[in-house]
N, C-alpha and C positions, 0 to 999 in steps of 0.2 A: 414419280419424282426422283430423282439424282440431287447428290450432295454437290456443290460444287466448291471449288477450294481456290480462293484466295492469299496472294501473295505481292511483296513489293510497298508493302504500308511503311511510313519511317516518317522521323521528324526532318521537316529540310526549312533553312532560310528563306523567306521571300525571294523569289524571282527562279528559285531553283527549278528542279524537274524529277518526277516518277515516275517509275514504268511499273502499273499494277498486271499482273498477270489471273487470269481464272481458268481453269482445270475442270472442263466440265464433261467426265466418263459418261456414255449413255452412247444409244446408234443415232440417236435423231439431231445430234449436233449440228448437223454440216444442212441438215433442211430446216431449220430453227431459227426464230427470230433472240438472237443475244442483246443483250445493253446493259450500261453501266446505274445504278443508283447512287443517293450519301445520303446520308443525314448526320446533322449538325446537333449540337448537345441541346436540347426544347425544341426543337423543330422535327416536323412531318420529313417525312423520308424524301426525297426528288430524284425526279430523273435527269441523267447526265446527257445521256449517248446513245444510241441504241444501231444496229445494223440488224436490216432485213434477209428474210431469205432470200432476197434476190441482190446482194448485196448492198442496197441504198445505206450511206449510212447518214444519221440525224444527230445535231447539237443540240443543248439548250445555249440561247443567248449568252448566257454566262458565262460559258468553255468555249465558244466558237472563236477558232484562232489560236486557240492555246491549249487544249486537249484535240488527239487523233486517237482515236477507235480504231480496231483492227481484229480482224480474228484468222486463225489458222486452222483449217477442219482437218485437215492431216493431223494435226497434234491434237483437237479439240479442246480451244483453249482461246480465250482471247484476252487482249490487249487493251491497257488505257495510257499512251504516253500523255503524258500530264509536263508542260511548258508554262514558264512566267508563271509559277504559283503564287497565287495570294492567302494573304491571312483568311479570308475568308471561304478560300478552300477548305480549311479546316474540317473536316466531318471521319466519320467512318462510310468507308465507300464498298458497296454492296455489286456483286456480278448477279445476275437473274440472265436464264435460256424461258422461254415460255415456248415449249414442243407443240412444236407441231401437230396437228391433228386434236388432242388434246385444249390444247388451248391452255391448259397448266402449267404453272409458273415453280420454278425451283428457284434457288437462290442458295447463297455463298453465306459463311460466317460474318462477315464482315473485315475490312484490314482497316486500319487506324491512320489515318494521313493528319499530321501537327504542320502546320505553318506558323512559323515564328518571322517575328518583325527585327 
């Protein structure tokens, strides 16, 4: 397992936008399934996003249209642009690589995303 490191958490208005970024050192990045998580203050953790190794990338209903997922294996690191936020964005939003071969899951400290009304 790899640490991976999160950044780009911040308080914004409704309707605003993010750009979280994840930092994840290791060799198996670029043939690794990435994706984004959050969880919300009494709530189970969820999944956001996620991109395959073969690049598919997947929504959940809730972001679709308004968050775009991205990663860069050159840099190994990926991306959550976050569009039209709503209050109920709200959460700490988690990055996870589950490596390949392995099948083991790393994961990110967490970053802090506020939506205010």
């Amino acid at each position: 397992q790899v640490q991976l490191v999160e950044s780009g958490g911040d308080s914004v208005q409704a309707g605003g936008s993010l750009n979280l970024s994840c930092a994840a050192p290791g060799k198996d990045f670029s043939i690794s399934a990435v994706g984004w998580y959050r969880q919300a203050p009494g709530m189970q953790r969820e999944w956001v996003a996620d991109i395959s190794r073969g690049g598919i990338t997947n929504y959940a209903d809730f972001v679709k249209g308004r968050f775009t997922m991205s990663r860069d294996n050159a840099k190994k690191t990926m991306y959550l642009q976050m569009n039209s936020l709503k209050p109920e964005d709200t959460a700490v939003y988690y990055c996870n690589i589950k490596h390949w071969g392995t099948g083991n899951d790393s994961w990110g400290q967490g970053t802090q995303v506020t939506v205010f009304s």
